[in-house]
One Martini backbone bead per residue (centre of mass of N, CA, C, O) as a GRO file, in nm:
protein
  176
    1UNK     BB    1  14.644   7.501   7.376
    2UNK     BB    2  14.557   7.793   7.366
    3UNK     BB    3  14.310   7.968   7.264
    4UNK     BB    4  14.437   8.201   7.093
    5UNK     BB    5  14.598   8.005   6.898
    6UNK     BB    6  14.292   7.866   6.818
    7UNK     BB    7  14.176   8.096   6.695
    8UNK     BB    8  14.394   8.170   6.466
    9UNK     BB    9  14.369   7.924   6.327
   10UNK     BB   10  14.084   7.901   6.245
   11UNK     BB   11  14.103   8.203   6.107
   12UNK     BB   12  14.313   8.151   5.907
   13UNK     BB   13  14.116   7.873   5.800
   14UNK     BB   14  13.946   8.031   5.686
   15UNK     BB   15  14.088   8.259   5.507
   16UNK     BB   16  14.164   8.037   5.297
   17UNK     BB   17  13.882   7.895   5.229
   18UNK     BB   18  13.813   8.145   5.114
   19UNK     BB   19  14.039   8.182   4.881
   20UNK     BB   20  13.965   7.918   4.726
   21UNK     BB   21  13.670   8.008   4.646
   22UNK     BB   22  13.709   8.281   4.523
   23UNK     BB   23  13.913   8.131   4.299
   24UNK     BB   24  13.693   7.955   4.188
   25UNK     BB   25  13.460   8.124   4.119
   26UNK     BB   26  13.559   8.378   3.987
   27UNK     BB   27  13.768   8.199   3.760
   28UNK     BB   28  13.537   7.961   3.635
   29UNK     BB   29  13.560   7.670   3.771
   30UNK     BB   30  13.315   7.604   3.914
   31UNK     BB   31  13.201   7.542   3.578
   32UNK     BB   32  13.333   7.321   3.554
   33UNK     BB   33  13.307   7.107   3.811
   34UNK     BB   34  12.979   7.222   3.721
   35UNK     BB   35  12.831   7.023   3.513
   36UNK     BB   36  12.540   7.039   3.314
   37UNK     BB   37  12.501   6.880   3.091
   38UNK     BB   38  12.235   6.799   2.937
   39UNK     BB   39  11.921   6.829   2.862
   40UNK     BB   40  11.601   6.704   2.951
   41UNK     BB   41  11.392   6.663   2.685
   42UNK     BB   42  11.066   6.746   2.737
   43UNK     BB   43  10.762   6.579   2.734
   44UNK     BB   44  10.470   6.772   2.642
   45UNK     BB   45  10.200   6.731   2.916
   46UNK     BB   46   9.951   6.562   3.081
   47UNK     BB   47  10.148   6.287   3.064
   48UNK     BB   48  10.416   6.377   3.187
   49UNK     BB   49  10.722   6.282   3.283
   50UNK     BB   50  10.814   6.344   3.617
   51UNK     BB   51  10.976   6.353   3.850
   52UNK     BB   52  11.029   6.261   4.180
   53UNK     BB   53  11.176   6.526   4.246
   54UNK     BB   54  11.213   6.878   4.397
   55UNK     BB   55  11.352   7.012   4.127
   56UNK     BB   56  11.087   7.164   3.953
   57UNK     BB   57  10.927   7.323   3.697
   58UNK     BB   58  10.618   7.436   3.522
   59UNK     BB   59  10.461   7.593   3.208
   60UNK     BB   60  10.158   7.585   3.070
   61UNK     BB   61   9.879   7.491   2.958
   62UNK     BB   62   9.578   7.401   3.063
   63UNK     BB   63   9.606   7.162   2.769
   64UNK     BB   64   9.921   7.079   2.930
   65UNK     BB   65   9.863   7.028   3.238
   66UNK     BB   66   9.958   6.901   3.440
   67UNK     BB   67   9.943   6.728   3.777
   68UNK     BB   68  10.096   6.996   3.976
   69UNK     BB   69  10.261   7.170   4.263
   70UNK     BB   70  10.488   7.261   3.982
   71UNK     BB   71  10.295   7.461   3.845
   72UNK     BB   72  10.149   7.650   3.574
   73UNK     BB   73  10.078   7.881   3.357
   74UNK     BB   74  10.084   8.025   3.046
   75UNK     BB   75  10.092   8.239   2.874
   76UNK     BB   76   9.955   8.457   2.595
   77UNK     BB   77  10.055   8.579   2.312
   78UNK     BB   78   9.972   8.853   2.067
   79UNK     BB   79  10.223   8.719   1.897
   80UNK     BB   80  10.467   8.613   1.747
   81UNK     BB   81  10.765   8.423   1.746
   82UNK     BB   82  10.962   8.571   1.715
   83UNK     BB   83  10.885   8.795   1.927
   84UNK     BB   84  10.878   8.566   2.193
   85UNK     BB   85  11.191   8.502   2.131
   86UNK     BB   86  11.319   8.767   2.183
   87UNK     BB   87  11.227   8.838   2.465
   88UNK     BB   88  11.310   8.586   2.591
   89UNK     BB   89  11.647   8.632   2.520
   90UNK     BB   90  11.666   8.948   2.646
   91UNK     BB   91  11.550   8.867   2.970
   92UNK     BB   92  11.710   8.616   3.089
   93UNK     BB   93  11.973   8.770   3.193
   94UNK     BB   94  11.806   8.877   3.437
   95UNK     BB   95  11.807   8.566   3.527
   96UNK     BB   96  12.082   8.380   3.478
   97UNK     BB   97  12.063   8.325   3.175
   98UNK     BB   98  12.152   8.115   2.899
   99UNK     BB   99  12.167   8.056   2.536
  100UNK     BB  100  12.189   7.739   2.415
  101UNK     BB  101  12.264   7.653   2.100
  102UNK     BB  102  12.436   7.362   2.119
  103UNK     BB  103  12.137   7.153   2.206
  104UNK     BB  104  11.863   7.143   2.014
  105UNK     BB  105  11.913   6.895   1.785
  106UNK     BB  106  11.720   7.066   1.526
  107UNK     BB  107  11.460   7.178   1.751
  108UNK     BB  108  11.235   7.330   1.661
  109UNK     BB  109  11.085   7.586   1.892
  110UNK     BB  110  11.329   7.528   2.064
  111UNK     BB  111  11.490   7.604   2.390
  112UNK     BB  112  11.770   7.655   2.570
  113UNK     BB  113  11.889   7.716   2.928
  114UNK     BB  114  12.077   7.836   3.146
  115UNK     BB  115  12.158   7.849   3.515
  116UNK     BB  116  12.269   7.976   3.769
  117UNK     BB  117  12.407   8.034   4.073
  118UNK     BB  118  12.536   8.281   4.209
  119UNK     BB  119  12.719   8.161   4.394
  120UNK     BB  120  12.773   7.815   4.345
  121UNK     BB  121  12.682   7.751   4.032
  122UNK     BB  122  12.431   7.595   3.981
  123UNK     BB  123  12.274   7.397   3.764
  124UNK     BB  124  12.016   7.475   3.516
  125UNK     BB  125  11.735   7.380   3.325
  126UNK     BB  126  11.581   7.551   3.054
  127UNK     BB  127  11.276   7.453   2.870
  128UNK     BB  128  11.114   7.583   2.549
  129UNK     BB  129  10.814   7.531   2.391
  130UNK     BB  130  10.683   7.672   2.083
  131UNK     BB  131  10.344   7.746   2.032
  132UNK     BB  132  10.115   7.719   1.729
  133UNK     BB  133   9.888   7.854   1.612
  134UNK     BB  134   9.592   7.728   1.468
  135UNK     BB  135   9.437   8.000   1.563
  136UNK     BB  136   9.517   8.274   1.514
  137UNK     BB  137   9.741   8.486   1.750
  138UNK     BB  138   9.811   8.265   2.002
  139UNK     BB  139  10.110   8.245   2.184
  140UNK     BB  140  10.274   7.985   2.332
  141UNK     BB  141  10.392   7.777   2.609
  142UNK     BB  142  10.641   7.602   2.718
  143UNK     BB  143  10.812   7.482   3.065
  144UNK     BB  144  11.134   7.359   3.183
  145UNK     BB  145  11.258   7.336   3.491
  146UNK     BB  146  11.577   7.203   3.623
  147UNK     BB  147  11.804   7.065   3.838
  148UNK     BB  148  12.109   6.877   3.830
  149UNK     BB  149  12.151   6.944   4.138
  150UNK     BB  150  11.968   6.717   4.347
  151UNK     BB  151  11.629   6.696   4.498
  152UNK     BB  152  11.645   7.027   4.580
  153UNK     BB  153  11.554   7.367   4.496
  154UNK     BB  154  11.393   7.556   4.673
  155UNK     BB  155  11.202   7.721   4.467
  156UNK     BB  156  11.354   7.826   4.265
  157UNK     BB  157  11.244   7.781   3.944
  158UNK     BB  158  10.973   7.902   4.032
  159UNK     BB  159  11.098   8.201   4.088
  160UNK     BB  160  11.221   8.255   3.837
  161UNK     BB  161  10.998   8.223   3.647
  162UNK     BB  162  10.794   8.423   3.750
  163UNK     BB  163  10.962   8.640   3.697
  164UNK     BB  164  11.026   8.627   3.390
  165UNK     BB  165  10.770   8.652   3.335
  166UNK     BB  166  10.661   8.892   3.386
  167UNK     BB  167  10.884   9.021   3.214
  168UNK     BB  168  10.778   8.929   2.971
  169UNK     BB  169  10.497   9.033   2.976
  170UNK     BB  170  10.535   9.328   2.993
  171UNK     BB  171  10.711   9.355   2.707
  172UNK     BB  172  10.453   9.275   2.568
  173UNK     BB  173  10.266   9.487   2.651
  174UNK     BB  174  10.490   9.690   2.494
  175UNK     BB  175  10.470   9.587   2.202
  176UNK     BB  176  10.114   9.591   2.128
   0.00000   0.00000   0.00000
């Protein structure tokens, strides 16, 4: 076979699988393909049990955080637990993340939010939950991030989480 000849093919042999990827991702096949399956249930705390695989974010208060090189402390805002439950639902979507209502299994004060990867749509679970204050009006949260798939999310759920806390502080400091 000629040079030319096996250019061409490997050429069409290409052009082939882009339209197989685009035709599976772009019409939703992609996100049946690669099932989210259940949310993590996170029991959050200094003794919380942690993955063993480097695929997680974790971010709490820092007298509920874990001792993780994957972890950070988690702002508190002057401000309702309604109030902080709508900003973070509000900002979500700019972070590739949607609200799923039918996972909470009917915990009250806990969110799950699914996130997918631009390309290639892996999911990613992220569960909140939302700490009432004992006194005065500081209202806290944990923050679960892990990936479905995988041993290593590569930083993307540090990634997204930091950048979303940053944008929930902002919408909040002008809520305030």
């Amino acid at each position: 076979m000629s040079l030319k000849r096996l250019a061409m093919v490997a050429i069409w042999g290409l052009l082939v699988l882009a339209g197989i990827f685009v035709t599976v991702r772009f019409t939703g096949l992609m996100d049946h393909m690669l099932p989210a399956g259940d949310p993590p249930n996170m029991t959050f705390g200094r003794d919380a049990d942690l993955p063993n695989v480097p695929n997680f974010f974790l971010a709490c208060p820092v007298d509920r955080l874990p001792d993780s090189d994957r972890a950070m402390q988690s702002p508190s805002f002057a401000a309702s637990v309604a109030t902080l439950t709508e900003v973070l639902i509000e900002t979500a979507p700019d972070h590739g993340m949607t609200l799923m209502t039918d996972v909470s299994g009917g915990k009250a004060g806990r969110l799950y939010f699914l996130a997918r990867s631009a390309v290639f749509r892996f999911p990613d679970w992220v569960e909140i939950e939302l700490i009432l204050p004992e006194t005065g009006n500081d209202v806290a949260f944990c923050l679960f991030a892990q990936s479905v798939y995988g041993r290593d999310d590569f930083g993307q759920n540090e990634k997204r989480t930091r950048a979303w806390l940053a944008d929930v502080e902002a919408r909040m400091g002008q809520n305030q």
